[in-house]
N, C-alpha and C positions, 0 to 999 in steps of 0.2 A: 939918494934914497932918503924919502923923508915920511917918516911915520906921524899923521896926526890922532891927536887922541878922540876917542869914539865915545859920543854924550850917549850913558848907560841911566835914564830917567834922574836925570839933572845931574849925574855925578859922573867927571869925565874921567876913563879909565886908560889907561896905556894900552897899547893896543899888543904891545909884546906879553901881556899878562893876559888877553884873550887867546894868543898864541898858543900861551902855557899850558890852557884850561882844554886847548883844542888837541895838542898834543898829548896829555896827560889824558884825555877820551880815546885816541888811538892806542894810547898804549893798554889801557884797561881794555880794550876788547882783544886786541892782541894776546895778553897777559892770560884771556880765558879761553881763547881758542890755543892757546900753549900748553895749557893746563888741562885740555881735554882730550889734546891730540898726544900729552906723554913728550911735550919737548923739553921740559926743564928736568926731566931724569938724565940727561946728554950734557946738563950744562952742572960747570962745578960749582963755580958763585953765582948762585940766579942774582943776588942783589947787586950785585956788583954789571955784572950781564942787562939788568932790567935799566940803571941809573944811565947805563950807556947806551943804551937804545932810544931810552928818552932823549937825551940832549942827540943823538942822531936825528929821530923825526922832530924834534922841535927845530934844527938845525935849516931841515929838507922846507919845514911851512915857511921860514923866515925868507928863505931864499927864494922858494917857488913865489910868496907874496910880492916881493923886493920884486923881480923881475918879469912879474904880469904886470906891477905897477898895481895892485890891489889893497890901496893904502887902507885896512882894515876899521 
């Protein structure tokens, strides 16, 4: 698995730090259909609950990327 970095208008960026920004978008839309549906009245630590879901779907793009070979 070889990750190259991805030229962002002359400035090469890592490409696990596009990951981040992609994850970090699923989770804010998550975050506000949680928030409207009443699911974080069920949970005891939402922050703690929220930090772990991240690094879950940040987990899930790494790997799904990794193994289509979609070197971003």
């Amino acid at each position: 698995m070889s990750f190259v970095e991805v030229d962002l208008f002359g400035v090469y960026v890592a490409p696990m730090s596009l990951m981040m920004i992609g994850a970090y978008g699923v989770l804010y839309l998550f975050r506000k259909v949680a928030t409207r549906q009443g699911w974080f009245d069920a949970i005891w630590y939402p922050g703690l609950f929220e930090v772990a879901l991240y690094l879950i779907i940040l987990s899930a793009i790494v790997l799904l990327t990794a193994s289509l070979h979609l070197y971003v």
